[in-house]
PyMOL CGO cylinders between C-alpha atoms (Angstrom):
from pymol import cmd
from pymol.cgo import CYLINDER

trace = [
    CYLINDER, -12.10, 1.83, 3.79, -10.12, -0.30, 6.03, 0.3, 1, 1, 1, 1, 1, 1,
    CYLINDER, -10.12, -0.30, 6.03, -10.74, -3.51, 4.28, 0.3, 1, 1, 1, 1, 1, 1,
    CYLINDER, -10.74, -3.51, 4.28, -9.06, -1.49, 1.22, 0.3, 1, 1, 1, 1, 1, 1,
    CYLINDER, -9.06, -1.49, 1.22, -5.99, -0.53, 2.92, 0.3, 1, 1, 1, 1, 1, 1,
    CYLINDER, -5.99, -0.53, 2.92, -2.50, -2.01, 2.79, 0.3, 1, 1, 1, 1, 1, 1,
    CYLINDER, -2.50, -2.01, 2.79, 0.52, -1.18, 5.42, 0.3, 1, 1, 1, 1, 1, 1,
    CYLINDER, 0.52, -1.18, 5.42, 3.98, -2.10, 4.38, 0.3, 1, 1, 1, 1, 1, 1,
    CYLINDER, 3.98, -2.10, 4.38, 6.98, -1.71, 6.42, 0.3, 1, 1, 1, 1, 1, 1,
    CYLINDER, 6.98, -1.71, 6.42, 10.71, -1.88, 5.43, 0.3, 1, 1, 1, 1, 1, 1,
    CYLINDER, 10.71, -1.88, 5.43, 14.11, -0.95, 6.93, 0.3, 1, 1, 1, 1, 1, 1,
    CYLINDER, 14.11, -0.95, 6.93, 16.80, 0.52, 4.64, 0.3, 1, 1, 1, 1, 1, 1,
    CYLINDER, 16.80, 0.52, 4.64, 20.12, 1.34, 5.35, 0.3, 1, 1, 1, 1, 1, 1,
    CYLINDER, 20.12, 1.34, 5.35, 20.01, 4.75, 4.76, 0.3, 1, 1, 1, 1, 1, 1,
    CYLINDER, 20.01, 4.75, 4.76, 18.96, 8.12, 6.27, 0.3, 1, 1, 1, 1, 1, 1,
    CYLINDER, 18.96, 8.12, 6.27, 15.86, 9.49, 6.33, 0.3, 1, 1, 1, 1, 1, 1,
    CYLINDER, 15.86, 9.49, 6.33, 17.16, 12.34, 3.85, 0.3, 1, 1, 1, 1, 1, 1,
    CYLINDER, 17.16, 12.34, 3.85, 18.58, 9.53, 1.65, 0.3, 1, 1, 1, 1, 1, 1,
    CYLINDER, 18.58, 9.53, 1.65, 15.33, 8.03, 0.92, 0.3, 1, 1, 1, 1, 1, 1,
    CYLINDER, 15.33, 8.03, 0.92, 13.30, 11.17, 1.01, 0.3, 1, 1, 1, 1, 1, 1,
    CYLINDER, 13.30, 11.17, 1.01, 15.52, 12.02, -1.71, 0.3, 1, 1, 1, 1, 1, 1,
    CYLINDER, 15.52, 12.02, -1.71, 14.59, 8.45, -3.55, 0.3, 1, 1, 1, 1, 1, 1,
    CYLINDER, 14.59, 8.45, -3.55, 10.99, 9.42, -3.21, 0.3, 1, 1, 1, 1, 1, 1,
    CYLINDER, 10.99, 9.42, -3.21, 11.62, 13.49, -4.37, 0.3, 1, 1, 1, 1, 1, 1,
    CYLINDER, 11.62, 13.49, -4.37, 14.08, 13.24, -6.59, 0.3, 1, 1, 1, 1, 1, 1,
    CYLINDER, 14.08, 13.24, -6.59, 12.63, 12.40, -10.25, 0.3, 1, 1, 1, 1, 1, 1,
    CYLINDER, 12.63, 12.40, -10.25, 16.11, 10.60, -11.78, 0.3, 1, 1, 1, 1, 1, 1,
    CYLINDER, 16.11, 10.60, -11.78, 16.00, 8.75, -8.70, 0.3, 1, 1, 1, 1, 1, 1,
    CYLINDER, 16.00, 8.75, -8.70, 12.22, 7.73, -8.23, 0.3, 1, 1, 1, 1, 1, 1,
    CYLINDER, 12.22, 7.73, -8.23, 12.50, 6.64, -11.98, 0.3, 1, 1, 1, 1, 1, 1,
    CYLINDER, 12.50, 6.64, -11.98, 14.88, 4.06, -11.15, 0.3, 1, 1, 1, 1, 1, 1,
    CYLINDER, 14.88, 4.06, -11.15, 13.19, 2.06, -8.41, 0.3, 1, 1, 1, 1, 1, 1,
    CYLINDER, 13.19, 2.06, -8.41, 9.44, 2.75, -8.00, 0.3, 1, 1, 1, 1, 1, 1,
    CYLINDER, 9.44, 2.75, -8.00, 8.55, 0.66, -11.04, 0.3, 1, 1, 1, 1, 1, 1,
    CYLINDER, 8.55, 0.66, -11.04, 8.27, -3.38, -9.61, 0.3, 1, 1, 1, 1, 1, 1,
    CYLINDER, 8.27, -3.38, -9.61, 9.11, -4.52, -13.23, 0.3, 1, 1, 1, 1, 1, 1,
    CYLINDER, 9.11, -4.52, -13.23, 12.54, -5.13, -12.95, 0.3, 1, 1, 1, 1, 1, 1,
    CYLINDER, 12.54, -5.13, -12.95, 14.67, -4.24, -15.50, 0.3, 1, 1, 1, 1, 1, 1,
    CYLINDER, 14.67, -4.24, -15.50, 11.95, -1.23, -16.36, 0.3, 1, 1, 1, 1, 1, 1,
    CYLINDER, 11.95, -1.23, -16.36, 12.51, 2.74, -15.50, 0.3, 1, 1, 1, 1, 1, 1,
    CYLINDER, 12.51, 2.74, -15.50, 9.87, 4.73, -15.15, 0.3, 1, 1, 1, 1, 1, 1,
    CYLINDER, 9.87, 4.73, -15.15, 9.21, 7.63, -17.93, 0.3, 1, 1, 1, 1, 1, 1,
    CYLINDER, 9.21, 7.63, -17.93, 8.12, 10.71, -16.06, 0.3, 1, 1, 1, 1, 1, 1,
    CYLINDER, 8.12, 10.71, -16.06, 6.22, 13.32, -17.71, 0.3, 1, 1, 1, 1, 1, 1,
    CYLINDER, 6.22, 13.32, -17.71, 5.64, 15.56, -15.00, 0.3, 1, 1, 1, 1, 1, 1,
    CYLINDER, 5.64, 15.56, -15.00, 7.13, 15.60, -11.19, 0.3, 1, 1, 1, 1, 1, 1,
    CYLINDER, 7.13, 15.60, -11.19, 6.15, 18.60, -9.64, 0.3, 1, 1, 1, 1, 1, 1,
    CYLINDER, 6.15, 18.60, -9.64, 7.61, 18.25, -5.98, 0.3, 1, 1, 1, 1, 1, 1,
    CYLINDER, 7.61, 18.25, -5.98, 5.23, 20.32, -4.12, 0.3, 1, 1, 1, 1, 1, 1,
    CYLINDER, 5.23, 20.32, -4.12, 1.92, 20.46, -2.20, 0.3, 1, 1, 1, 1, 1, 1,
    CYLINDER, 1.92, 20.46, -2.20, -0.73, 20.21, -5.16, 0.3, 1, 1, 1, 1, 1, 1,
    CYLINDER, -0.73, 20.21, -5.16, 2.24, 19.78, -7.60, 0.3, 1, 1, 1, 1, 1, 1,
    CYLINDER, 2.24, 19.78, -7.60, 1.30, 17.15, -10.07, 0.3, 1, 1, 1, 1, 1, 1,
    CYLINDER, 1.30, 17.15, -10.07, 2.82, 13.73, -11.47, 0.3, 1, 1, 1, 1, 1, 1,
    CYLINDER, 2.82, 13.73, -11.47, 2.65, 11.87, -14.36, 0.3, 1, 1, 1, 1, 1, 1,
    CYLINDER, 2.65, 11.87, -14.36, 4.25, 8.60, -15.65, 0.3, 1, 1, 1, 1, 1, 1,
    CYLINDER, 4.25, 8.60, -15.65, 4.20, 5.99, -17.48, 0.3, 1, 1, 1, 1, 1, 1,
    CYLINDER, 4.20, 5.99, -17.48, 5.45, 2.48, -15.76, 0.3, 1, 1, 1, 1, 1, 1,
    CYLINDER, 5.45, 2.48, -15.76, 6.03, 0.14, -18.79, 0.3, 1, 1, 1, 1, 1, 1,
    CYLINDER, 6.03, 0.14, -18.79, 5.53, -3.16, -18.20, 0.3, 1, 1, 1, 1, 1, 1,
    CYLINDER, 5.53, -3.16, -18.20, 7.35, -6.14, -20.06, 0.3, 1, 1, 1, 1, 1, 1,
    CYLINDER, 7.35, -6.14, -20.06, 4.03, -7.34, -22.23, 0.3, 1, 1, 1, 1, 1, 1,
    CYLINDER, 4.03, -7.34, -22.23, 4.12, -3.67, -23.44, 0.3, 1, 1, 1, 1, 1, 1,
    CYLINDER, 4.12, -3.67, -23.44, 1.65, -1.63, -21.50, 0.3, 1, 1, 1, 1, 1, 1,
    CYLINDER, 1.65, -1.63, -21.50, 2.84, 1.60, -20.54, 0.3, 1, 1, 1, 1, 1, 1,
    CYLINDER, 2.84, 1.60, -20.54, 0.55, 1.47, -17.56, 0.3, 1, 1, 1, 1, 1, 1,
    CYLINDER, 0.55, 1.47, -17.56, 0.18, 5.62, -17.21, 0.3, 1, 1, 1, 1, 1, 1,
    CYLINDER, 0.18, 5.62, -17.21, -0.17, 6.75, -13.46, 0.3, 1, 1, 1, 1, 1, 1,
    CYLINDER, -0.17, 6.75, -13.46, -0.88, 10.16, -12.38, 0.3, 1, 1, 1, 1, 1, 1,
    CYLINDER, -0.88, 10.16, -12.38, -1.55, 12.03, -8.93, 0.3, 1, 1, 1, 1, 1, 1,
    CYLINDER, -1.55, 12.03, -8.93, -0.95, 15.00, -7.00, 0.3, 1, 1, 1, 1, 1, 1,
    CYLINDER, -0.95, 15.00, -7.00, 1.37, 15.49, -3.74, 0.3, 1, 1, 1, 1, 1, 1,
    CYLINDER, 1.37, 15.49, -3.74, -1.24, 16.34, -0.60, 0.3, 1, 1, 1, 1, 1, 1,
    CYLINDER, -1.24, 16.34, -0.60, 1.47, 16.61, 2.32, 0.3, 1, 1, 1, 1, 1, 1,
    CYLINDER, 1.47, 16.61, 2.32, 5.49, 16.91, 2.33, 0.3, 1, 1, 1, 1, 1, 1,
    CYLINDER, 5.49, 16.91, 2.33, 7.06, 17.01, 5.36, 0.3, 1, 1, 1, 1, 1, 1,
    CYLINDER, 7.06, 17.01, 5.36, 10.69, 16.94, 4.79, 0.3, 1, 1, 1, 1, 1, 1,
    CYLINDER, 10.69, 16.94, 4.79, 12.34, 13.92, 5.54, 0.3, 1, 1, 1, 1, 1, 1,
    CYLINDER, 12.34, 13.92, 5.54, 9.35, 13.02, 7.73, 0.3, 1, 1, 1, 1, 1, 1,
    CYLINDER, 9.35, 13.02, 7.73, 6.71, 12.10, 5.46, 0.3, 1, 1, 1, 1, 1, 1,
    CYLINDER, 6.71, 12.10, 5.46, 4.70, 12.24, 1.86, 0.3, 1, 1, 1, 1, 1, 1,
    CYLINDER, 4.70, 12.24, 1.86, 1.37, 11.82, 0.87, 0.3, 1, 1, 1, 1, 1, 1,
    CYLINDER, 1.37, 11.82, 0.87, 0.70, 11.37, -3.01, 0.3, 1, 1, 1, 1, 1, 1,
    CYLINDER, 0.70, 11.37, -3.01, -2.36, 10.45, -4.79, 0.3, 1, 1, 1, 1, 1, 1,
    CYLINDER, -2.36, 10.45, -4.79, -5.78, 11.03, -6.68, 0.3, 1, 1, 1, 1, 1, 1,
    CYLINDER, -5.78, 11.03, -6.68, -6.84, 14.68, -6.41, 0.3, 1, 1, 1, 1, 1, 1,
    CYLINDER, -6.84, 14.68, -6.41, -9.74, 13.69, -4.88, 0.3, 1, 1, 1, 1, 1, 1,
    CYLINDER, -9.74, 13.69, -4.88, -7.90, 11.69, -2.37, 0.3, 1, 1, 1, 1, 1, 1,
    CYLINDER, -7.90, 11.69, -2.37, -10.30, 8.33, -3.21, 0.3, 1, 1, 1, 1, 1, 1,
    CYLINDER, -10.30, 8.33, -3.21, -6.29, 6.44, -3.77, 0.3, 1, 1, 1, 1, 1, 1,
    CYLINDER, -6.29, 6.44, -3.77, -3.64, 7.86, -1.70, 0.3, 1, 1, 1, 1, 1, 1,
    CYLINDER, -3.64, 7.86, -1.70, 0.12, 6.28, -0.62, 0.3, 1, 1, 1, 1, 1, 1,
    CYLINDER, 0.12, 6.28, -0.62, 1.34, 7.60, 2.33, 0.3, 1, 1, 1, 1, 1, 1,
    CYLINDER, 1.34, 7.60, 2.33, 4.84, 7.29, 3.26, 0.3, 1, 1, 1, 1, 1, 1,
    CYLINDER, 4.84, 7.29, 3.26, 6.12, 7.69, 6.44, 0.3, 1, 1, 1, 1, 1, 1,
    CYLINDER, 6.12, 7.69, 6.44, 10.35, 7.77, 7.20, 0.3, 1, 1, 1, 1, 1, 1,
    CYLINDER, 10.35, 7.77, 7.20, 11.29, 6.81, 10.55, 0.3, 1, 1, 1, 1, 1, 1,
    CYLINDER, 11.29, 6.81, 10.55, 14.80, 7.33, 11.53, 0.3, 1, 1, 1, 1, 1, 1,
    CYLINDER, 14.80, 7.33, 11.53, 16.65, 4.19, 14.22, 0.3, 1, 1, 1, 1, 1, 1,
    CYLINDER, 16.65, 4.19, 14.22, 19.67, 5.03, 14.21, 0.3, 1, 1, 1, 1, 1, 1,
    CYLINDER, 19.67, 5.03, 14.21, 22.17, 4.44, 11.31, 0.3, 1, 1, 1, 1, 1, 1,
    CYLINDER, 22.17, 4.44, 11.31, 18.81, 3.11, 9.62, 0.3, 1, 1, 1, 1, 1, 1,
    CYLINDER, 18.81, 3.11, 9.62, 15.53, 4.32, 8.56, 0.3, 1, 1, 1, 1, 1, 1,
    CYLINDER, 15.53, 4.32, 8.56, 12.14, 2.37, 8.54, 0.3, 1, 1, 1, 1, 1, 1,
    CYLINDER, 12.14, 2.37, 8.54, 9.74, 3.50, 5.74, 0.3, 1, 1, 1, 1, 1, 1,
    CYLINDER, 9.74, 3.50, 5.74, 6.26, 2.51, 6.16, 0.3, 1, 1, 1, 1, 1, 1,
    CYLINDER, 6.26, 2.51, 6.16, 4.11, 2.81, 3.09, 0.3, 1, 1, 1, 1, 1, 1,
    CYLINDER, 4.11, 2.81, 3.09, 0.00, 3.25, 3.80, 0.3, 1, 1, 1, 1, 1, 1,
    CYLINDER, 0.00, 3.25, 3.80, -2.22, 2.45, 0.86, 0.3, 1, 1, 1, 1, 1, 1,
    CYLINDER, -2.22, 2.45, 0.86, -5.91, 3.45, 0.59, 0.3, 1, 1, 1, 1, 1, 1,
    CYLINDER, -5.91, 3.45, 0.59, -8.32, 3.12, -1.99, 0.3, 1, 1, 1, 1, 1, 1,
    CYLINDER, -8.32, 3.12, -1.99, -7.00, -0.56, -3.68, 0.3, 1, 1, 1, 1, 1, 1,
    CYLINDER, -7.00, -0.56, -3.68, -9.54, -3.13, -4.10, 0.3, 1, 1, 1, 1, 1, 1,
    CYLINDER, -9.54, -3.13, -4.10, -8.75, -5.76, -1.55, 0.3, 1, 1, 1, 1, 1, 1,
    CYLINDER, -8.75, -5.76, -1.55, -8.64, -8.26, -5.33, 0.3, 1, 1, 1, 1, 1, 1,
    CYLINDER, -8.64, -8.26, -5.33, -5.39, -6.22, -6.04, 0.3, 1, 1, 1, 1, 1, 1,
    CYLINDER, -5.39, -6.22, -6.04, -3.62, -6.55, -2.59, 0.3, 1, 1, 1, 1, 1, 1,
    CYLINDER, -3.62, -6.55, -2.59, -1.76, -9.40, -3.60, 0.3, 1, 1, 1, 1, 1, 1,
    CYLINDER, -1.76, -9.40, -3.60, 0.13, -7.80, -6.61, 0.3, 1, 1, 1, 1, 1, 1,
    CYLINDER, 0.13, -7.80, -6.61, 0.15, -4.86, -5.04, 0.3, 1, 1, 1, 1, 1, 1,
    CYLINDER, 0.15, -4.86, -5.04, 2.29, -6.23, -1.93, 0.3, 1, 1, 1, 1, 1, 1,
    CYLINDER, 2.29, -6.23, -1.93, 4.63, -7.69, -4.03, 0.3, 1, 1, 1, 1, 1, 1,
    CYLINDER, 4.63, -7.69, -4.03, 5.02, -5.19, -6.63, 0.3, 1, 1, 1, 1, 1, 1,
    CYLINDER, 5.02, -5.19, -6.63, 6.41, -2.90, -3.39, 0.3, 1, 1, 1, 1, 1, 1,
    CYLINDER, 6.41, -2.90, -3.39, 8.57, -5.52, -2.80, 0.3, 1, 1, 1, 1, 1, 1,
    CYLINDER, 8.57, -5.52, -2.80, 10.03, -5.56, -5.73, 0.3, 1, 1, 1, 1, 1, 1,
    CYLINDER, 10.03, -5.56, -5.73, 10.03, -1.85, -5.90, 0.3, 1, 1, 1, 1, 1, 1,
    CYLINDER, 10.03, -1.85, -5.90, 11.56, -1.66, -2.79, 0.3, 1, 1, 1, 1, 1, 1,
    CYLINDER, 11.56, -1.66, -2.79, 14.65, -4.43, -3.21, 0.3, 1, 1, 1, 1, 1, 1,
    CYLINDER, 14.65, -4.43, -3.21, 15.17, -2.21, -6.57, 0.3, 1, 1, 1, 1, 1, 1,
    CYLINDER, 15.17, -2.21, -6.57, 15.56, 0.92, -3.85, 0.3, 1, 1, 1, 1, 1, 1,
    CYLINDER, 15.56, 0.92, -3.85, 17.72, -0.78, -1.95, 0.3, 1, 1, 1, 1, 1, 1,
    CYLINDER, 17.72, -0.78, -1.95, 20.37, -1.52, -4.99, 0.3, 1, 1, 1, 1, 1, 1,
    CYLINDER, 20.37, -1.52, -4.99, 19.73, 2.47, -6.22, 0.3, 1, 1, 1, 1, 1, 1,
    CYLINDER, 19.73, 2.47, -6.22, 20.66, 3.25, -2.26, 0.3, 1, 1, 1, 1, 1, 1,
    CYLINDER, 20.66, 3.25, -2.26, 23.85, 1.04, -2.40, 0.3, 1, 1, 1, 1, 1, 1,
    CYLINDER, 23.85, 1.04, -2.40, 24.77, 2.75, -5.41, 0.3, 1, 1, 1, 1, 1, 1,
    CYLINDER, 24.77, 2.75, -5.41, 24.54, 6.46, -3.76, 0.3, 1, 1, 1, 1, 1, 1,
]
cmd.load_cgo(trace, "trace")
């Protein structure tokens, strides 16, 4: 599955608690996970919980709501998340590593195929410059 993985990396200014909270906290996550800029998320379900289930729709500017659902596998407080298919075939997992007054988030992809790298890298981009605004705002 290697060939199907991404790795992202980012520093924020913020805690590790800050952007666990980002990632936890449905109001929040609304506001930045969505790349499409100008575009919230419309959550259906956000259960924050080992086997807790989500459900969303991420609308996109030609219209498509672009429905994504998953389950949370792993939530270690401030630490790290794992999110994804039930059966685990696409996961995300996030990892929050605190240096200093900053915090390094590296984001772990399996299961995309390698033809959707590409948007996916910069869709987290986007997502994650939209973070950093929602952070500055906090």
């Amino acid at each position: 599955m290697a060939n199907k993985q991404i790795i992202l990396s980012h520093i924020f200014d913020a805690t590790p608690k800050q952007l666990w909270d980002s990632w936890t906290d449905p109001e929040q996550f609304s506001r930045w996970f969505n790349p499409a800029e100008g575009y919230d998320l419309i959550i259906h379900e956000y259960d924050v919980r080992v086997g807790g289930r989500m459900r969303f729709d991420m609308p996109q500017p030609n219209g498509d709501l672009n429905t994504q659902e998953g389950v949370f596998h792993v939530l270690d407080p401030f630490k790290e998340i794992v999110s994804g298919s039930s059966d685990k075939s696409f996961l995300i997992r996030t990892k929050f590593i605190e240096m200093g007054e900053k915090t390094k988030v590296v984001v772990e992809i399996t299961g995309v195929p390698p033809e959707y790298h590409a948007d996916a890298v910069q869709g987290w981009s986007s997502g994650f410059n939209k973070l950093e605004t929602l952070l500055a705002r906090l």
